[in-house]
C-alpha positions in Angstrom: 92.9 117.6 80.1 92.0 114.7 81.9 92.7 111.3 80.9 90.2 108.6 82.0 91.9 105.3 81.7 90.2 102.3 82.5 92.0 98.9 83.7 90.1 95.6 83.3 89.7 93.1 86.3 92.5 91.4 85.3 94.7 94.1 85.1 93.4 95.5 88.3 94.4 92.5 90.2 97.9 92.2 88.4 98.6 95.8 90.1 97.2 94.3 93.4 99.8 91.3 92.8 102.5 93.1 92.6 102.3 95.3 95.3 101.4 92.5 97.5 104.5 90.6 97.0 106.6 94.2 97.2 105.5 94.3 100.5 105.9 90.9 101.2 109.5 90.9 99.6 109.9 94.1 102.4 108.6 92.1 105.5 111.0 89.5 104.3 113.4 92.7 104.4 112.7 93.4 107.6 112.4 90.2 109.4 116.0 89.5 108.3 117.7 92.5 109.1 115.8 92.2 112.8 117.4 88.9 112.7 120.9 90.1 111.8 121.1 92.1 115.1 121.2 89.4 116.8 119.0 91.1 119.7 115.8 90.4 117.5 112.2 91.0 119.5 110.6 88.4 119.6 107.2 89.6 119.4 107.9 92.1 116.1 109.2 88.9 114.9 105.8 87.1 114.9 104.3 89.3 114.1 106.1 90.1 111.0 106.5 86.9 110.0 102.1 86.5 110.6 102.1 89.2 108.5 103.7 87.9 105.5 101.8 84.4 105.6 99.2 86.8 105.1 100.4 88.6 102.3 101.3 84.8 100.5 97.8 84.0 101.4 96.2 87.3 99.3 98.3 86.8 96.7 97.3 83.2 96.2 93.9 83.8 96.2 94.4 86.7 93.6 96.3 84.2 91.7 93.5 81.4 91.7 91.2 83.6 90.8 93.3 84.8 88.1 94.7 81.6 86.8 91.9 78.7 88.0 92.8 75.2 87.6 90.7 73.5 85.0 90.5 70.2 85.2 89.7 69.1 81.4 
């Protein structure tokens, strides 16, 4: 049997939240333990570090559109 479940927007973008900041928790993961060798590249640095701002980025604009500011 097949089960059809259906997620609303909201719901949908929850999901996308949340694995967002997983692999922004794992970048964070990554960029320290680069950092702990002492011998870090540079360049994977950057570029790791780019990506996360990215990843904060997303999951701000998921938020907003999630939770908008209404100014009463």
């Amino acid at each position: 049997m097949n089960a059809h479940i259906e997620m609303t927007e909201e719901e949908v973008l929850k999901v996308k939240i949340e694995v967002l900041r997983r692999e922004h928790r794992d970048l964070d993961h990554a960029i320290a333990a680069l950092e702990d060798t002492g011998r870090a590249d540079q360049l994977a640095l950057r570029r790791f570090k780019k990506q996360k701002l990215a990843l904060k980025d997303q999951i701000q604009r998921i938020e907003d559109r999630l939770y908008p500011d209404i100014i009463a």
